[in-house]
N, CA and C atoms as a LAMMPS dump frame, in Angstrom:
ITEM: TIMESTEP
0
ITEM: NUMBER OF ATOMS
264
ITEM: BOX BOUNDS ff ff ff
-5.0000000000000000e+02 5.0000000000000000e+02
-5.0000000000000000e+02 5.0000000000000000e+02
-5.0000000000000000e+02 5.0000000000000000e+02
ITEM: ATOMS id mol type element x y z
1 1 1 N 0.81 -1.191 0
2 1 2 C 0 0 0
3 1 3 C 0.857 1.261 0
4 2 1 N 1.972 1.188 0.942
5 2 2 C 2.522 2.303 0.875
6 2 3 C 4.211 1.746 0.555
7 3 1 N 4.967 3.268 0.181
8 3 2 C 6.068 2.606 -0.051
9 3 3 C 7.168 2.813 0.492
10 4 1 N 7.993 1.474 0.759
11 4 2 C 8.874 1.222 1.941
12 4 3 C 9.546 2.841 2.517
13 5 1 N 10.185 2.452 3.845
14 5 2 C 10.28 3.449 4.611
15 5 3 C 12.21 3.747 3.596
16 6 1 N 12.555 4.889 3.636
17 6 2 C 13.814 4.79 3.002
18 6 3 C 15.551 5.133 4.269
19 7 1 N 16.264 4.652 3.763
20 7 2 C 17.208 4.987 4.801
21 7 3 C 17.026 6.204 5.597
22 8 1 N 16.994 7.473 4.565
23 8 2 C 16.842 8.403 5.073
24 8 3 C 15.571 9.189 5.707
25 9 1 N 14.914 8.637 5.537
26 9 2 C 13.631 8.353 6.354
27 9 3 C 13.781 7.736 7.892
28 10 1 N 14.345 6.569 7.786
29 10 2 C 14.661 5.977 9.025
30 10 3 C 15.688 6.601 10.083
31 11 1 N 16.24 7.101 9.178
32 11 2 C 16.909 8.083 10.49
33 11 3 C 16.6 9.5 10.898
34 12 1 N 15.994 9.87 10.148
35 12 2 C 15.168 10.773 10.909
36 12 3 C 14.021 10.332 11.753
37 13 1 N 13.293 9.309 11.359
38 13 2 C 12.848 9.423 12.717
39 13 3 C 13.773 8.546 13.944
40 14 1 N 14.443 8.153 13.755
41 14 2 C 15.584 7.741 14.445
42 14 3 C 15.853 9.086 15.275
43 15 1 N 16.206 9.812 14.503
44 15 2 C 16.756 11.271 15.392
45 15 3 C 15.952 11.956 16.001
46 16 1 N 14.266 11.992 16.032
47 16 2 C 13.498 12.342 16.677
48 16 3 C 12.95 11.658 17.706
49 17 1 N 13.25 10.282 18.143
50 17 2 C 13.71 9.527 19.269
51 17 3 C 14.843 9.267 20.226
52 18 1 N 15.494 10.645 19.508
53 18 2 C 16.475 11.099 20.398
54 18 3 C 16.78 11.692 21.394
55 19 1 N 16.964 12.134 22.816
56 19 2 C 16.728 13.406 23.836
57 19 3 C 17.631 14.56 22.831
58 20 1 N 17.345 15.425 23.446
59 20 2 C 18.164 16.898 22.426
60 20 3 C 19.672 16.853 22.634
61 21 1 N 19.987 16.642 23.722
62 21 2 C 21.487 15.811 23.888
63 21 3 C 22.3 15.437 22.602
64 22 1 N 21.678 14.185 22.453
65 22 2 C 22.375 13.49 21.639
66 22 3 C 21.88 13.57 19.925
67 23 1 N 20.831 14.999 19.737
68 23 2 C 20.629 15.253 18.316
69 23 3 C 21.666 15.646 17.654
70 24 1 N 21.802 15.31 16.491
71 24 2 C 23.146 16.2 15.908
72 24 3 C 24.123 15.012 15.691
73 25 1 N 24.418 13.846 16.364
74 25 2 C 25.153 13.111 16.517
75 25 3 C 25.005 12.392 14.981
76 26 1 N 26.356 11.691 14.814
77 26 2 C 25.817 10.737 13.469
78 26 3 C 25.816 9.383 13.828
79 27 1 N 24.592 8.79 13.256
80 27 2 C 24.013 7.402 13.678
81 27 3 C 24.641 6.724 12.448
82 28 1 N 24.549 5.487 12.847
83 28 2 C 25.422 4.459 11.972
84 28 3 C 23.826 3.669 11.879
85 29 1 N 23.699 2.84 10.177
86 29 2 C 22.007 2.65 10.161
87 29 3 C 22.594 1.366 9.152
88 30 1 N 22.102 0.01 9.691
89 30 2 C 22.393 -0.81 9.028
90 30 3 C 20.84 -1.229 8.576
91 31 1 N 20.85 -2.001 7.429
92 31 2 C 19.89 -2.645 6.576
93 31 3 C 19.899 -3.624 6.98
94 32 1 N 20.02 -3.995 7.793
95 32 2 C 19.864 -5.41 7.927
96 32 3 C 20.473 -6.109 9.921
97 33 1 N 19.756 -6.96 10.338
98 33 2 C 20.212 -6.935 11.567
99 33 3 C 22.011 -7.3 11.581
100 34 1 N 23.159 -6.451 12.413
101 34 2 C 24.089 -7.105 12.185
102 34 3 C 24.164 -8.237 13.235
103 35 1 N 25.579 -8.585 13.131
104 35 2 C 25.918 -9.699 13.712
105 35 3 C 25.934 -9.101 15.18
106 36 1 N 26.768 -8.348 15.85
107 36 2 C 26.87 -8.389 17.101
108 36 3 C 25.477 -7.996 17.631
109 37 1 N 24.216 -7.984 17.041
110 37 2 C 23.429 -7.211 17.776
111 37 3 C 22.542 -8.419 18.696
112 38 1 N 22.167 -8.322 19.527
113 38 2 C 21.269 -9.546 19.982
114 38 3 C 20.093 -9.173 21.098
115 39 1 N 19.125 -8.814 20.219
116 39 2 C 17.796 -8.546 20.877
117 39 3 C 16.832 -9.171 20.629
118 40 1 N 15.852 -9.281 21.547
119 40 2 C 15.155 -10.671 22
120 40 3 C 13.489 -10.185 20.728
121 41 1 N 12.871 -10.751 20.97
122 41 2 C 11.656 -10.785 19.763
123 41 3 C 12.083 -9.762 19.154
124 42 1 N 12.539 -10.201 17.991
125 42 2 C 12.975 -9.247 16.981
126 42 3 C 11.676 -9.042 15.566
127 43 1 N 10.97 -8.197 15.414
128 43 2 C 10.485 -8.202 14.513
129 43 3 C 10.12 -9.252 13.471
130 44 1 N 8.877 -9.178 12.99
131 44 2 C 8.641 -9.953 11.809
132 44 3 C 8.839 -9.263 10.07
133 45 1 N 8.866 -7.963 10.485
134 45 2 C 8.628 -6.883 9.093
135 45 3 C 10.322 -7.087 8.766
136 46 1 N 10.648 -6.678 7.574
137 46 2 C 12.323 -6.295 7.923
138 46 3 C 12.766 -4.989 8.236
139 47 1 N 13.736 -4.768 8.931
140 47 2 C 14.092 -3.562 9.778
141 47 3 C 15.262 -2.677 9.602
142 48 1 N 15.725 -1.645 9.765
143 48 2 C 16.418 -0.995 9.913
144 48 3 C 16.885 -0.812 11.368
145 49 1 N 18.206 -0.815 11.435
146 49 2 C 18.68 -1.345 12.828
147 49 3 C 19.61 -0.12 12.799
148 50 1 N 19.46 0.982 14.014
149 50 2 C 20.147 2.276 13.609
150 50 3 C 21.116 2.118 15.264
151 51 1 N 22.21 2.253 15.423
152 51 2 C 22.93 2.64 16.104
153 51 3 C 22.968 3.885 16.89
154 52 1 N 22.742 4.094 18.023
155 52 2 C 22.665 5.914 18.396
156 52 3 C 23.034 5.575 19.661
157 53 1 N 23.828 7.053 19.958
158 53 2 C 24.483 7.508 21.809
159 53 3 C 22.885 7.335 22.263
160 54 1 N 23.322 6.967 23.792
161 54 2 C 22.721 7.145 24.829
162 54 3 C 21.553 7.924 25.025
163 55 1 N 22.581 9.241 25.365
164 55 2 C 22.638 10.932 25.453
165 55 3 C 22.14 10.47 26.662
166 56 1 N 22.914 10.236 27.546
167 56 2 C 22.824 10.432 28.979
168 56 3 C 23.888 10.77 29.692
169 57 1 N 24.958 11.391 28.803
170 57 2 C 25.818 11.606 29.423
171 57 3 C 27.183 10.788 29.961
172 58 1 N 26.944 9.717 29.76
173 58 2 C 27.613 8.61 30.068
174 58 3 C 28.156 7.584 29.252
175 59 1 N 28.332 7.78 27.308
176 59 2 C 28.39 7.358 26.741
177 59 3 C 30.033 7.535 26.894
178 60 1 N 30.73 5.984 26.743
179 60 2 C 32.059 6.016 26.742
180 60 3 C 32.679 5.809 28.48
181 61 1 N 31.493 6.119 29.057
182 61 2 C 32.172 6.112 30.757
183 61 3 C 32.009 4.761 31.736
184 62 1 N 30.905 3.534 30.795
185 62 2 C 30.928 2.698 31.789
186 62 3 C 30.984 1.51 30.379
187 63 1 N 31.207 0.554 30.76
188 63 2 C 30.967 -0.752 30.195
189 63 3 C 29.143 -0.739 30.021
190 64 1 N 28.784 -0.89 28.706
191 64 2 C 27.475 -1.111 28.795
192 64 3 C 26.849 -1.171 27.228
193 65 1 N 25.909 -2.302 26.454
194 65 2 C 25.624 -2.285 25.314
195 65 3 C 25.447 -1.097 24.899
196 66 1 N 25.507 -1.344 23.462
197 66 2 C 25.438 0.173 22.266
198 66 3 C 23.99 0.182 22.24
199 67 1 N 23.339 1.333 22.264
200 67 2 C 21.991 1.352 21.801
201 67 3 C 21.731 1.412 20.26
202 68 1 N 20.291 0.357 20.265
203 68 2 C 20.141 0.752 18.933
204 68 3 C 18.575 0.552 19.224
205 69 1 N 18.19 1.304 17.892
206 69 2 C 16.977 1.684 17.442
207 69 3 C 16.368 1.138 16.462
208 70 1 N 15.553 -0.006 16.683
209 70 2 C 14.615 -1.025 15.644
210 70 3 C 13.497 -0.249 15.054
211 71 1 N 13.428 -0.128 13.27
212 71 2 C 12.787 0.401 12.627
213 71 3 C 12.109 0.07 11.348
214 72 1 N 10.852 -0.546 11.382
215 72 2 C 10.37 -0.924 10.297
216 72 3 C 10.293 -0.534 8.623
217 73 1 N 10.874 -1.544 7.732
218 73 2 C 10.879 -0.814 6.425
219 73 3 C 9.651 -0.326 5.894
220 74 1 N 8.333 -1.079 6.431
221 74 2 C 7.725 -1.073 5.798
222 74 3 C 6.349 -0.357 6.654
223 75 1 N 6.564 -0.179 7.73
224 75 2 C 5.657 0.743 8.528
225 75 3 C 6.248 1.821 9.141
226 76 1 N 7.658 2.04 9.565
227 76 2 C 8.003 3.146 9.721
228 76 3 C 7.971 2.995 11.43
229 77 1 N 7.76 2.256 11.681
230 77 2 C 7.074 2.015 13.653
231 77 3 C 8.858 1.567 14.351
232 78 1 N 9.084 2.209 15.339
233 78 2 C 10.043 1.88 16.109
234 78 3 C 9.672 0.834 16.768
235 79 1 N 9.963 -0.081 16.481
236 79 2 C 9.989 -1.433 17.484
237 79 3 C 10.773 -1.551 18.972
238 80 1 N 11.937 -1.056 18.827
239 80 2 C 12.519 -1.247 19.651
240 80 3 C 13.503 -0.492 19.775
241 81 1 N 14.384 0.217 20.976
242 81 2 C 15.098 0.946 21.518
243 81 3 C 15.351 0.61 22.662
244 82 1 N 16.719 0.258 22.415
245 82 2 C 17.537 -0.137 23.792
246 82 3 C 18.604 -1.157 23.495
247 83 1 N 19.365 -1.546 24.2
248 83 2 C 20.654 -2.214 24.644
249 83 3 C 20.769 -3.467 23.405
250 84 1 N 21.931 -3.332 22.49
251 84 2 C 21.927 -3.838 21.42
252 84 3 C 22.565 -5.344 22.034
253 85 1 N 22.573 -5.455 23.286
254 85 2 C 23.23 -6.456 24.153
255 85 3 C 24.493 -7.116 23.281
256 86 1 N 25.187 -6.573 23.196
257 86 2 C 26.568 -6.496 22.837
258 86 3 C 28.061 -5.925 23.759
259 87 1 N 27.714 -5.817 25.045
260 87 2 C 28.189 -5.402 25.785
261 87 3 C 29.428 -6.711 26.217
262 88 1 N 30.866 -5.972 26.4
263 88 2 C 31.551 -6.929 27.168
264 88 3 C 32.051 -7.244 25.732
């Protein structure tokens, strides 16, 4: 019906799920789930899997997974945000 969501699409709204902190930053946006990422019910649609800081201030200061931001190609819906459990 409608047509797929586009990279650059996905990161913008990627960046508007951002705190103001960490706007501005450049997100790393893979097509496809990578390898180190490991999050639990992962989507059925296929996704855009965007990499982004924290913005809590604390990025770089403790041991702790990369966040990333689960994003549908084809609805545009954030699935998921949080701990790409890749930590360690």
């Amino acid at each position: 019906m409608f047509s797929p969501i586009s990279r650059r699409e996905a990161l913008r709204i990627a960046s508007h799920a951002l705190d103001n902190n960490a706007r501005g930053v450049r997100l790393i946006c893979h097509g496809s789930k990578p390898p180190n990422c490991y999050i639990y019910n992962a989507p059925s649609e296929p996704c855009w899997y965007i990499y982004a800081p924290w913005g809590d201030g604390n990025d770089g200061a403790m041991l702790r997974g990369s966040r990333v931001i689960v994003i549908g190609k084809l609805t545009g819906t954030i699935h998921y945000d949080g701990s790409a459990g890749d930590e360690g």
